[in-house]
N, C-alpha and C positions, 0 to 999 in steps of 0.2 A: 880494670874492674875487679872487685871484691870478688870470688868465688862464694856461692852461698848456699848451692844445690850439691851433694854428692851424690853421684849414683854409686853403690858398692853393688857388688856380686861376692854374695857369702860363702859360695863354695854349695856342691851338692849336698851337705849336709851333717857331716864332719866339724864343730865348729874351730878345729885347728886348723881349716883349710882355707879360714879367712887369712888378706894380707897383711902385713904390717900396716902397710898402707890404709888398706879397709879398718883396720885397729882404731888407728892413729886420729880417722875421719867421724869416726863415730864416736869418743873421746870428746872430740870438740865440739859436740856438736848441742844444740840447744833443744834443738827437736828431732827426733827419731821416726822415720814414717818405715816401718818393718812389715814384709811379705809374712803370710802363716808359715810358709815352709821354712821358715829362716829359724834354726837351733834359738831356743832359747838362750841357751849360755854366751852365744854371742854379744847379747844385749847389757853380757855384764863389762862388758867397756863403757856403756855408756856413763855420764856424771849424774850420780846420784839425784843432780836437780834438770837433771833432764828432762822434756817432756817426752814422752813412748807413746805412740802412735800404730796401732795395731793395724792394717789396711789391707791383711791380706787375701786371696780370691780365694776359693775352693768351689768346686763344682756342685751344685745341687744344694750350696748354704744361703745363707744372706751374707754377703761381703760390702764392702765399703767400694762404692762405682768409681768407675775409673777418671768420672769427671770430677768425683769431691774430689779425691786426692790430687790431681792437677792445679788443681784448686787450692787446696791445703798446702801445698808447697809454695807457691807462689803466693799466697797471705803471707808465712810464717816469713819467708825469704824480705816481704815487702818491709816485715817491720824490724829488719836487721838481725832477727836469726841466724841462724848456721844450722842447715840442714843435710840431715841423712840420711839418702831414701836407699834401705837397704834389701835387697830382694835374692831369693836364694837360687844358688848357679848361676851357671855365666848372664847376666841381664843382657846380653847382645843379643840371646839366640831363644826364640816364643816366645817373649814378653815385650812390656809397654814400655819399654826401657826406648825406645823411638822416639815413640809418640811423648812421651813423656821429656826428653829432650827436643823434640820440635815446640812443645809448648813450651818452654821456660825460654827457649831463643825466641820466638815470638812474642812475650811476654817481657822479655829483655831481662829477665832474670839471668845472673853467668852461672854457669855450671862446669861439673867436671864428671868424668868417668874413671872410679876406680877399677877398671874393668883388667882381673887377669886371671881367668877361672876358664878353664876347658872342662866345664861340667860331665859330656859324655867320656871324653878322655880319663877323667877321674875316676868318674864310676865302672867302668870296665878296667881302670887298675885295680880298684882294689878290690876288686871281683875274681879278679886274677885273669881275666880276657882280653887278651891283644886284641886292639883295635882293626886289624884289618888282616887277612891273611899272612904268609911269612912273604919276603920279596923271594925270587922277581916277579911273585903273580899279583902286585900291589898294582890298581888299578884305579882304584877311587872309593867312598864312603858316599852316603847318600844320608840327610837328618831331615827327617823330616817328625809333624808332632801328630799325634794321635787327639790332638782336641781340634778337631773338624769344627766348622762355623757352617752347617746346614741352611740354615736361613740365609746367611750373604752370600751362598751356591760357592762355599770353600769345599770340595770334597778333592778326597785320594784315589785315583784311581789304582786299587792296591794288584787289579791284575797286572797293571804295565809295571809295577813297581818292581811287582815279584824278581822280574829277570833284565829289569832296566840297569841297574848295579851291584857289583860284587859285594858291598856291604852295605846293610839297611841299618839306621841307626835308628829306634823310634821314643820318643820325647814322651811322657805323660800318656803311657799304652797300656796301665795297669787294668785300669774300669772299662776299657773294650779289646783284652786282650784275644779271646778266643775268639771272637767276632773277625779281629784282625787277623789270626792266623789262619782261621778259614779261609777268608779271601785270599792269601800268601798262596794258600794250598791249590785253589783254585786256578791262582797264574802260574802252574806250573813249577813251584818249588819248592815239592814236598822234601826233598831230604836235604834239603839247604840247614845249617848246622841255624841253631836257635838259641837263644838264652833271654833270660828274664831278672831285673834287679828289682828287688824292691827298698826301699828305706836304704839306699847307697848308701856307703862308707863309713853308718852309724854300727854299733853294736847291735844294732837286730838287723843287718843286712842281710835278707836271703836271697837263693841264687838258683835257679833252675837251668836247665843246658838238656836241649833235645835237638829235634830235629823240628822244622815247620810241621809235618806231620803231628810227630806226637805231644808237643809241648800243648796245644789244646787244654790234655786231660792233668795236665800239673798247673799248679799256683804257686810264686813265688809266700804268699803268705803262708803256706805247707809245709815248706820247705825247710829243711836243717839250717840253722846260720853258717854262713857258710865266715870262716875264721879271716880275719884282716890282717 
């Protein structure tokens, strides 16, 4: 069967961190379904006669639901398209990139996954922060996302978090950071070392580095850019 869905992952943000691969797929592609967070300049692979499908979510906007674009891909696909559904960072990890592949297998659509992006791995390189302590006190990472689902009773419980693993990795934490670090502070791990990325691995990337304690009272949007 024809493949006719891609999923890419554009990389956190950097549009040079897309793949060849991801280049390549959205090149051919007829219709473009693109996340908001995905760099603009990526879209300049597409073919001029493209069609560009803006579908991105952002919190507290009007976004395009997640049922049209399921939707939308599987029309475009029906009528022999070549589609590109490209979302920014790794699409395997907090996103619909699941669900969105269960629907196009149920739907008999074929698909694929350009999938080769370790989003937080990236953003804490070119941050300059190693991902987890130096060995041999290497022990484990924990990712988990700060966009909580209150209503389907999805909550974190951030006191057990505090001291359940040696490193806390947290996903879309900028709109309830202090909030979050209170709670950190609460379970017990005030001088646990801290840092905050904002706008990763782009030229306004800033960078904060405290402690749970103190990082509270800083904002990565305050901050110096910190150099790539």
């Amino acid at each position: 069967m024809t493949t006719l869905v891609s999923l890419i992952g554009a990389g956190p943000g950097d549009p040079g961190l897309l793949t060849l691969l991801g280049a390549q797929r959205i090149s051919e592609a007829d219709t473009v379904l693109c996340d908001a967070l995905v760099h603009r300049a990526v879209l300049r692979h597409a073919r001029p006669d493209a069609e560009l499908l803006v579908v991105g979510k952002r919190g507290g906007e009007d976004s395009a639901a997640q049922e049209e674009i399921l939707h939308t891909m599987v029309f475009r696909a029906r009528q022999g398209r070549r589609v590109a559904r490209v979302k920014g960072g790794d699409p395997m990890i907090f996103s619909s990139a699941a669900e969105e592949m269960a629907f196009l297998r149920a739907e008999g659509v074929a698909y694929e996954s350009s999938r080769r992006h370790r989003g937080a791995r990236r953003e804490r390189a070119f941050a300059a922060i190693p991902p987890h302590p130096p060995r041999p006190r290497v022990e484990g990472v924990t990712f988990v996302t700060a966009t909580e689902r209150r209503a389907a009773d999805v909550e974190h419980d951030w006191s057990r978090l505090a001291t359940a693993t040696q490193t806390l990795v947290i996903y879309m934490g900028l709109h309830r950071l202090q909030e979050t670090l209170r709670e950190l502070v609460a379970g017990d791990a005030p001088g646990a070392a801290a840092a905050a990325i904002s706008h990763a691995t782009l030229p306004t990337q800033r960078v904060v580095q405290g402690t749970v304690a103190d990082s509270p009272t800083a904002s990565p949007a305050a901050a110096t850019p910190r150099p790539r």
